[in-house]
C-alpha positions in Angstrom: 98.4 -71.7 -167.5 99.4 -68.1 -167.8 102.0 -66.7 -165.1 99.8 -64.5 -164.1 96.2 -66.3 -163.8 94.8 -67.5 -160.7 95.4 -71.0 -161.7 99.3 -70.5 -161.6 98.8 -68.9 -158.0 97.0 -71.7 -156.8 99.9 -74.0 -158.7 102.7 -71.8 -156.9 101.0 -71.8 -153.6 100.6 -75.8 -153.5 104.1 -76.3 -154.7 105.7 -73.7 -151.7 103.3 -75.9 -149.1 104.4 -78.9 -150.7 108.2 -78.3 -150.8 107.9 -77.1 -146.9 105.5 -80.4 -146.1 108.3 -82.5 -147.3 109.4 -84.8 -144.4 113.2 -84.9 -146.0 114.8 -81.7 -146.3 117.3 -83.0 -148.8 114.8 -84.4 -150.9 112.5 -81.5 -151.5 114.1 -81.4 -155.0 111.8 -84.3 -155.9 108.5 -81.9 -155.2 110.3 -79.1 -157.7 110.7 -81.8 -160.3 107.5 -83.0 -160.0 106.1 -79.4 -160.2 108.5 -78.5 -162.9 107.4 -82.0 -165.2 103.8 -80.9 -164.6 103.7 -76.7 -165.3 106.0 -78.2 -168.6 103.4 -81.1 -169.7 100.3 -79.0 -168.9 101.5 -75.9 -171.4 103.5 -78.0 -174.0 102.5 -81.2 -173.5 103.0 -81.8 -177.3 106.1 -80.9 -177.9 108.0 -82.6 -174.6 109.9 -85.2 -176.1 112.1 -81.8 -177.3 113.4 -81.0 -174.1 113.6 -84.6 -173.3 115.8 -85.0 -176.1 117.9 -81.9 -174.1 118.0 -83.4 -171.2 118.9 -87.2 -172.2 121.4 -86.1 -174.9 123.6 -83.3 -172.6 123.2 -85.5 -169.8 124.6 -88.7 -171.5 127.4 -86.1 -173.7 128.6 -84.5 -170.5 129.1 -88.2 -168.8 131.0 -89.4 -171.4 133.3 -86.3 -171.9 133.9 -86.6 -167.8 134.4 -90.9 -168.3 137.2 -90.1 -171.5 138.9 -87.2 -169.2 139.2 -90.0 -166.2 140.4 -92.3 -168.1 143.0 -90.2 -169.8 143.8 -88.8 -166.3 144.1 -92.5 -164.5 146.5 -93.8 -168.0 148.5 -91.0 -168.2 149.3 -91.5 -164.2 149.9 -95.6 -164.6 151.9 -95.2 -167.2 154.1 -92.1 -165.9 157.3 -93.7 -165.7 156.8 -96.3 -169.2 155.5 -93.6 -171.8 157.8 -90.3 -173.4 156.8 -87.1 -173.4 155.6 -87.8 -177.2 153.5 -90.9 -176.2 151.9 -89.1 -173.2 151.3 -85.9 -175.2 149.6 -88.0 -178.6 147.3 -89.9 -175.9 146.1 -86.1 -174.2 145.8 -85.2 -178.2 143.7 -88.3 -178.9 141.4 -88.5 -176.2 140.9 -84.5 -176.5 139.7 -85.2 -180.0 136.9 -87.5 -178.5 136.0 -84.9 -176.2 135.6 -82.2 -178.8 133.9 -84.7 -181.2 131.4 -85.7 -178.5 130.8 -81.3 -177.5 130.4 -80.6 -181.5 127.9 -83.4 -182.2 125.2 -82.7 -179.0 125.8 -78.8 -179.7 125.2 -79.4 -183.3 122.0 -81.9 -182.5 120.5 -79.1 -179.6 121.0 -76.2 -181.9 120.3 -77.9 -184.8 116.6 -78.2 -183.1 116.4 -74.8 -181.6 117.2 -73.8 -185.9 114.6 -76.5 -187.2 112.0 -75.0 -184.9 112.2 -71.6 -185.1 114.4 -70.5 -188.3 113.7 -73.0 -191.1 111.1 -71.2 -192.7 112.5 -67.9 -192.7 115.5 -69.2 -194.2 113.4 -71.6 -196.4 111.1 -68.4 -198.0 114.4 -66.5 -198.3 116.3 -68.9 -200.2 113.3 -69.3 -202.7 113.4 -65.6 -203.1 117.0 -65.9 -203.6 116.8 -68.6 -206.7 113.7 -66.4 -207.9 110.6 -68.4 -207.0 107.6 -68.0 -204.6 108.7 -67.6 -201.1 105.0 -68.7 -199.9 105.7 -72.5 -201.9 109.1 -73.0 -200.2 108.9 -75.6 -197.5 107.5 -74.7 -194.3 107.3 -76.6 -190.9 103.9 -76.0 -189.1 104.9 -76.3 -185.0 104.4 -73.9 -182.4 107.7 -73.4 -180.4 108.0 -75.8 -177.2 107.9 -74.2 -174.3 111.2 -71.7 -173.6 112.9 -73.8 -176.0 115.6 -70.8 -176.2 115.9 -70.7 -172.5 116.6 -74.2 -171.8 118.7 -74.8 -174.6 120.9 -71.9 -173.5 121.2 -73.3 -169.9 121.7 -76.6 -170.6 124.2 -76.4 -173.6 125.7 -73.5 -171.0 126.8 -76.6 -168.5 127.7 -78.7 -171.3 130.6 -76.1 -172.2 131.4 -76.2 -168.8 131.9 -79.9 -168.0 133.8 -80.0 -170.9 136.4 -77.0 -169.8 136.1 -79.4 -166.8 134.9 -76.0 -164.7 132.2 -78.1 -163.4 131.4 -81.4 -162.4 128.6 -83.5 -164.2 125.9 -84.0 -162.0 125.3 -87.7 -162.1 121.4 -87.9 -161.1 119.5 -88.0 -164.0 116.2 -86.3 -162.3 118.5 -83.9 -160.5 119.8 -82.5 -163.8 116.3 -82.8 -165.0 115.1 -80.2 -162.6 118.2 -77.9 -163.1 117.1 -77.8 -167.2 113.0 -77.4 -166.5 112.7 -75.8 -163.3 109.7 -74.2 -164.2 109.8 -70.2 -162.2 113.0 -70.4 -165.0 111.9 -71.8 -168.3 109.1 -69.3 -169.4 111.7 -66.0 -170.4 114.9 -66.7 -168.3 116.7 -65.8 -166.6 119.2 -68.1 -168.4 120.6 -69.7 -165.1 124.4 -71.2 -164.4 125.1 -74.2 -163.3 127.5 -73.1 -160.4 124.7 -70.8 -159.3 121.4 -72.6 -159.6 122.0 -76.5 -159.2 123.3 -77.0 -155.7 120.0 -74.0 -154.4 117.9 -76.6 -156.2 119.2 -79.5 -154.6 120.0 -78.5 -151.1 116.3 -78.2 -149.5 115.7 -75.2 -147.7 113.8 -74.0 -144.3 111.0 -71.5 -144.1 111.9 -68.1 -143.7 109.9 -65.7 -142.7 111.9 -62.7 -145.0 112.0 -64.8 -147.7 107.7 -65.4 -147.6 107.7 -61.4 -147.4 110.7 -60.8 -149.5 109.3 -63.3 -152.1 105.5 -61.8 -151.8 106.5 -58.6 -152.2 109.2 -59.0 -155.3 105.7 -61.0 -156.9 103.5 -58.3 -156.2 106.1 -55.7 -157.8 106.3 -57.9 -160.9 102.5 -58.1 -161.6 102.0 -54.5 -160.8 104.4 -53.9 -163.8 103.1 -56.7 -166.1 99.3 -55.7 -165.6 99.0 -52.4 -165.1 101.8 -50.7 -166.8 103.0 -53.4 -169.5 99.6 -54.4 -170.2 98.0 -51.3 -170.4 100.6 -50.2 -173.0 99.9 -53.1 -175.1 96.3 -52.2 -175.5 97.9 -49.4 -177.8 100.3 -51.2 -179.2 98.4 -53.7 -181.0 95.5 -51.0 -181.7 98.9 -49.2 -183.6 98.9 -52.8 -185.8 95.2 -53.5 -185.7 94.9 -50.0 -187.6 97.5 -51.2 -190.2 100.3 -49.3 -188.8 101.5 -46.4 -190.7 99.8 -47.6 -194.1 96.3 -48.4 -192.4 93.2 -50.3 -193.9 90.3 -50.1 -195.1 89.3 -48.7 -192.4 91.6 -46.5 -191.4 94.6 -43.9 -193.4 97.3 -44.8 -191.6 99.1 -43.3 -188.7 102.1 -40.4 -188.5 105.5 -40.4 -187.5 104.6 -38.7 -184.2 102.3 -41.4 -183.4 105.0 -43.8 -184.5 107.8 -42.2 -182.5 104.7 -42.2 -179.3 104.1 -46.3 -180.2 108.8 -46.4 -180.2 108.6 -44.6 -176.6 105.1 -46.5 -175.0 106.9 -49.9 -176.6 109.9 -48.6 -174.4 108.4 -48.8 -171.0 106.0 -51.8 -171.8 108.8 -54.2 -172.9 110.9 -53.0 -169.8 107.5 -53.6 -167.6 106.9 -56.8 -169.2 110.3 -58.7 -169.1 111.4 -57.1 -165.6 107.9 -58.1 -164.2 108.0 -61.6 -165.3 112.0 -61.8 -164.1 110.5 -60.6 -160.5 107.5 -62.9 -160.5 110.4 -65.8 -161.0 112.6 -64.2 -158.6 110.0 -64.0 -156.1 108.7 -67.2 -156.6 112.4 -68.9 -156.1 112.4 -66.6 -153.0 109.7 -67.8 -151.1 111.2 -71.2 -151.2 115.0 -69.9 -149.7 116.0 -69.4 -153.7 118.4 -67.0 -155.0 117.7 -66.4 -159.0 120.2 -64.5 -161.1 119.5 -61.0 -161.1 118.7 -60.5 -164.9 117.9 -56.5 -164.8 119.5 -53.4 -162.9 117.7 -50.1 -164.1 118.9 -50.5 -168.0 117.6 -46.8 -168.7 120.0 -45.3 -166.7 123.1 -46.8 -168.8 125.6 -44.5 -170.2 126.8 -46.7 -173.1 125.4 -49.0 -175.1 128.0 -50.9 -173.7 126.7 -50.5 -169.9 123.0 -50.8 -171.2 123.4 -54.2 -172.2 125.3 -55.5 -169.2 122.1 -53.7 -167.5 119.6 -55.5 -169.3 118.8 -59.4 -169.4 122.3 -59.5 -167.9 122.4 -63.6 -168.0 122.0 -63.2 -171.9 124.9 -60.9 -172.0 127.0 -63.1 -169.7 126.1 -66.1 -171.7 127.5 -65.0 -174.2 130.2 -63.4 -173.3 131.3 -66.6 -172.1 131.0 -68.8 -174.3 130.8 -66.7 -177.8 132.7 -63.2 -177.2 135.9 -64.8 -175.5 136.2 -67.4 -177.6 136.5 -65.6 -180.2 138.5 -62.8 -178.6 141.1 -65.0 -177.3 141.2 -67.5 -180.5 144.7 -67.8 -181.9 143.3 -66.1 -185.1 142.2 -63.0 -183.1 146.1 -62.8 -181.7 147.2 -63.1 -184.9 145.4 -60.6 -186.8 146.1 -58.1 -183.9 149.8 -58.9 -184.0 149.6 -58.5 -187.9 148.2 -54.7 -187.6 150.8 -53.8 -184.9 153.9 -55.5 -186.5 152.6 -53.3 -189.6 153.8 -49.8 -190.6 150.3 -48.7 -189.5 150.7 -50.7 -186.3 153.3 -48.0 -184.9 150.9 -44.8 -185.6 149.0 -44.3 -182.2 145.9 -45.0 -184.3 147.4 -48.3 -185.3 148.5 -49.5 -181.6 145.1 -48.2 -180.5 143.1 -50.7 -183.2 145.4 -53.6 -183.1 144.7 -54.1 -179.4 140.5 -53.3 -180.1 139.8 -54.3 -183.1 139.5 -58.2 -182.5 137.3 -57.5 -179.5 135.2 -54.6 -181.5 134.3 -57.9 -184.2 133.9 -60.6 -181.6 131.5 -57.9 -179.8 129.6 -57.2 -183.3 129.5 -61.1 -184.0 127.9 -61.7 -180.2 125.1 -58.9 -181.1 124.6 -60.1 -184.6 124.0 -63.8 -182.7 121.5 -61.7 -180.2 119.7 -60.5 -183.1 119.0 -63.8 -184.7 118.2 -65.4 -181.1 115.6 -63.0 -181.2 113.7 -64.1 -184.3 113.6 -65.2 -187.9 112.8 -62.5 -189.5 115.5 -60.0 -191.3 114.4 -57.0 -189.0 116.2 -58.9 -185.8 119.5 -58.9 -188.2 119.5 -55.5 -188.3 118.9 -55.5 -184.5 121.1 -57.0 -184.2 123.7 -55.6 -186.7 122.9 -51.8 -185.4 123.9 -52.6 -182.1 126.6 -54.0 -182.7 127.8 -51.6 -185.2 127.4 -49.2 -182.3 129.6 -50.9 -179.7 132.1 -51.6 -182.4 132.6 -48.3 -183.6 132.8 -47.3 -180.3 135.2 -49.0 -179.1 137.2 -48.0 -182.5 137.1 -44.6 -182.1 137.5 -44.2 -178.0 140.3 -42.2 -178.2 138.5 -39.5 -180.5 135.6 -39.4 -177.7 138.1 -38.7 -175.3 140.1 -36.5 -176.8 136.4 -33.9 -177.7 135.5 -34.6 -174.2 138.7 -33.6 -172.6 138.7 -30.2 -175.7 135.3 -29.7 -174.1 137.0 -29.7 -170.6 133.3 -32.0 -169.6 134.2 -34.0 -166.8 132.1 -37.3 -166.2 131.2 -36.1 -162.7 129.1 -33.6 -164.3 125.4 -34.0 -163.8 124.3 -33.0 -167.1 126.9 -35.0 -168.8 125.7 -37.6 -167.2 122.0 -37.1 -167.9 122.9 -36.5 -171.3 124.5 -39.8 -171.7 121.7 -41.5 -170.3 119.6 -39.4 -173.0 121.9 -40.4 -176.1 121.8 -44.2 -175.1 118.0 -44.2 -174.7 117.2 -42.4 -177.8 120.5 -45.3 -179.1 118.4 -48.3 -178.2 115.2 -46.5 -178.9 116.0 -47.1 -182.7 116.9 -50.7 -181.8 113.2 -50.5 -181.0 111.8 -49.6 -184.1 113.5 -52.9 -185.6 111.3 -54.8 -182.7 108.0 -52.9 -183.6 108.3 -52.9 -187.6 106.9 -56.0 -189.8 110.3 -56.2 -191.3 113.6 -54.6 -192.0 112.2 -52.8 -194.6 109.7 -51.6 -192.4 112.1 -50.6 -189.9 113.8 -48.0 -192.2 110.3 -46.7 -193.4 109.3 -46.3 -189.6 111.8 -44.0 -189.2 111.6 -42.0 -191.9 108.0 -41.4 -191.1 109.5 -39.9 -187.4 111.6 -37.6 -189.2 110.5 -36.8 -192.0 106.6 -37.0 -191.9 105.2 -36.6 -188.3 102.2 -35.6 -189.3 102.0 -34.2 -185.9 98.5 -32.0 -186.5 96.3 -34.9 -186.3 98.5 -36.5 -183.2 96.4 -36.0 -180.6 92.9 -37.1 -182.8 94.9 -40.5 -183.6 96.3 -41.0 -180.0 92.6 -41.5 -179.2 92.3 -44.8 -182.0 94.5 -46.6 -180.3 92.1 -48.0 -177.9 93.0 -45.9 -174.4 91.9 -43.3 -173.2 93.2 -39.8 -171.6 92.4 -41.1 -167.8 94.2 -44.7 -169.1 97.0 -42.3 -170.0 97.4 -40.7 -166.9 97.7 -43.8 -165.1 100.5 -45.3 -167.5 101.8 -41.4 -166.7 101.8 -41.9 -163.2 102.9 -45.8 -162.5 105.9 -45.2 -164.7 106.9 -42.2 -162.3 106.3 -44.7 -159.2 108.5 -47.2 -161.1 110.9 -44.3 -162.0 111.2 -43.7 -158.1 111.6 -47.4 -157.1 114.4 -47.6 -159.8 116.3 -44.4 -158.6 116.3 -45.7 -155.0 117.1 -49.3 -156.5 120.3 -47.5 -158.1 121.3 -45.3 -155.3 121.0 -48.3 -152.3 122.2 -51.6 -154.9 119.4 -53.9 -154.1 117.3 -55.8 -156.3 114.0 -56.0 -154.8 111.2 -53.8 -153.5 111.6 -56.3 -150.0 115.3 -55.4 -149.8 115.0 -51.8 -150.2 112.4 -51.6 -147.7 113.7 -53.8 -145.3 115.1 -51.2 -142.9 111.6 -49.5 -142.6 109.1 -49.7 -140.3 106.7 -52.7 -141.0 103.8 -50.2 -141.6 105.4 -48.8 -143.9 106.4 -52.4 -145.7 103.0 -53.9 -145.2 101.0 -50.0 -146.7 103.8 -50.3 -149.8 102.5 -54.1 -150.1 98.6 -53.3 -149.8 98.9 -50.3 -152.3 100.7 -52.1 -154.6 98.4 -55.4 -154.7 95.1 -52.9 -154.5 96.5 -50.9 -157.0 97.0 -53.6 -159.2 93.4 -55.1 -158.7 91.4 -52.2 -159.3 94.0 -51.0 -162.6 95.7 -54.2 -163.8 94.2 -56.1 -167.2 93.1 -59.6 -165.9 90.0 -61.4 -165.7 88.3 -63.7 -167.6 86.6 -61.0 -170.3 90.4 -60.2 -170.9 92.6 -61.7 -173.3 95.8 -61.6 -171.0 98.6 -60.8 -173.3 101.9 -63.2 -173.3 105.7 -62.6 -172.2 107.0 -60.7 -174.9 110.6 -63.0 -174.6 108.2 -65.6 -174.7 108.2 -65.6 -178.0 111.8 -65.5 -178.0 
């Protein structure tokens, strides 16, 4: 049941009726649950007893770590006036241990299957290579992902953390924590919801509203506009680009330039950006029209400064994640303080270079570490390493050499108020995360480097406009990507300049014509232009995959 067929309309619209028709307000959790169970059985019915496994075995972890710290807690207070300072401390120690043994083991089983699934045969063929035999004979496990397996794995282990840091309390329904893992608008690509945020919005019931219907509708209709007529569209060229064998061709074809290749980097730009932020406002809109708030998971990435700001700009629950519960960690570990007390106790520590790196260093590394993690979360294959690894290369050397940045800027006398400074950062971080592309699009690492070679070194750009017609558009097909990016360009701009979210918000404060004319354009717009129907082969969430 793809998102965005008829058949999941017709599933959303009897689950909104459903939840509303509910006699018991506080029970129209049970109609999401039931909803949630079915959308999960009906697209990955096989593989269910994985997220079962989630859900029984962080459930029954986070119970357990809650019982020890209450009985620690209720000991500790009985025996106030009988136990030293020594006793009291070596029970806390004790039952600490149990707590930390019971987080290891259910992180180690839930990760351990989120590794089985998606990352044993990578690391099976590459450790053949490794002792020198045939990477094809290595072991290999034949299994389609389950069903946003990354997703719910992130969110659940997420409020595992959290009960044990005590932050939260464990919810003790079983079903009611069963819906907080699965809740299907969620599950597909994110956004990777907290506990604090999502849980009690699940469980409280809501009223009709009439905003939130139109809010909701609209935020859906923006979403499918993106994912069907833009993101789509592009990805009609896309695969054409591998169909034709890339740069190396077939037997069909010679093999495409490096300005076609650069084009494919640019189109790939705007259709990933269509196709994640579309899906993230189908959810959003989905949770709206039932009184739900869903984390905001994108805010204009493309107009970042940094590579830094970029990526708390884009899939911004991702980032948070883990910056929670991978970059401070690590940051604040005791090994962290000591290196940085090492480097400034040092004779290198008193240069103004060495204060400056003994209090950025640690974080630089724990920031490389949490991108080298976001590369491998992306896939087994050795070209989301280097994803990974150049972006966090990037924001490590940056933050390493932030003084010398400042210090030509202030030389330069640029001030960041300056509108072409500013425009030229935005430029420099595109064209930054623009190579972070390439690693997407390419087969492999290897790939990747030979991808851009081919941009600057061979571009071929004579025959650019003859290829630009193989890969399966044409010019009027163009023109339209041309001219829905600019309308998305505009939405974005006045998205930035007001600090809303969604198309309903931004238009809120105008005239209902003009609400209901924006609403009809964009649905009829998406009709007549999208890539649906049942000649079409609808293409898939790219974080689907993921």
């Amino acid at each position: 049941m793809a998102v965005t067929s008829v058949a999941f309309a017709v599933f959303t619209f009897f689950t909104v009726i459903a939840y509303f028709a509910f006699p018991k307000k506080n029970s129209r959790w049970v109609i999401l649950l039931i909803a949630s169970s079915f959308f999960y059985a009906y697209n990955s019915f096989r593989y269910c007893v994985f997220i079962f496994l989630t859900i029984l075995s962080i459930y029954a972890a986070s119970h357990a770590m809650d019982s020890i710290s209450s009985k620690t807690r209720f000991f500790l207070k009985r025996n106030k006036d009988e136990w030293t300072r020594e006793e009291r401390k070596a029970y806390k120690a004790k039952s600490e241990k149990k707590r930390r043994r019971i987080l290891a083991l259910t992180l180690l089983l839930n990760f351990g299957i989120l590794f089985i699934l998606k990352y044993f045969n990578f690391f099976s063929g590459s450790i053949a290579s490794l002792l020198g035999a045939d990477a094809s004979q290595a072991p290999r496990i034949e299994i389609l992902l389950p069903l946003g397996i990354s997703f719910y794995t992130f969110t659940s282990t997420g409020y595992l953390i959290d009960v044990y840091r005590e932050t939260v309390k464990p919810e003790k329904n079983l079903f009611k924590f069963a819906l907080f893992v699965s809740f299907f608008p969620h599950i597909i690509q994110g956004p990777i919801s907290s506990f604090e945020h999502l849980h009690h919005q699940l469980i409280e019931g809501h009223s009709p509203e009439w905003i939130n219907l139109k809010h909701g509708v609209m935020q859906i209709a923006w979403g499918l506009f993106k994912k069907l007529v833009i993101a789509d569209t592009a990805w009609v060229a896309i695969k054409a680009y591998y169909d034709n064998g890339g740069m190396a061709g077939n037997d069909d074809f010679a093999g495409y330039g490096g300005s076609i290749v650069l084009f494919i980097v640019l189109l790939y730009s705007l259709q990933l950006y269509a196709d994640f932020s579309g899906g993230i406002d189908i959810s959003r809109g989905i949770c709206r029209l039932i009184g739900i708030d869903l984390e905001v998971n994108f805010r204009q990435p493309y107009f970042s400064r940094s590579i830094s700001e970029y990526w708390r700009r884009w899939h911004i629950t991702l980032g948070a994640w883990m910056k929670k519960y991978v970059f401070y960690p690590i940051a604040m570990s005791s090994f962290s303080t000591r290196i940085s007390r090492a480097i400034a106790g040092s004779g290198f520590g008193k240069t103004a270079v060495g204060k400056h790196v003994s209090k950025v260093l640690m974080t630089a590394f724990a920031s490389f570490v949490v991108f080298l993690l976001v590369g491998i979360w992306h896939g087994a294959n050795s070209k989301y390493i280097g994803f990974g690894v150049w972006n966090g290369a990037i924001i490590m050397l940056s933050a390493l050499l932030g003084p010398v940045y400042e210090k030509c800027r202030s030389a330069l006398h640029i001030k960041d108020s300056f509108f072409l400074w500013k425009l030229f950062q935005m430029l420099r971080t595109f064209v930054i995360v623009a190579v972070g592309y390439v690693f997407d699009l390419a087969d492999d690492f290897g790939n990747a480097i030979d991808m851009m070679k081919s941009i600057v070194f061979n571009r071929n750009s004579a025959v650019f406009n003859e290829q630009l017609l193989t890969l399966g558009l044409n010019n009027i097909d163009y023109y339209l990507i041309g001219i829905c990016t600019l309308v998305v360009l505009y939405m974005s701009i006045r998205f930035e300049m007001t600090s809303v979210d969604s198309p309903g918000e931004l238009l809120e404060k105008r005239w209902g014509v003009i609400q209901w004319a924006w609403l009809v354009i964009i649905i009829a717009v998406t009709l007549v232009f999208g890539m649906y129907g049942p000649a079409y082969d609808a293409a898939e969430f790219v974080y689907m995959q993921f």
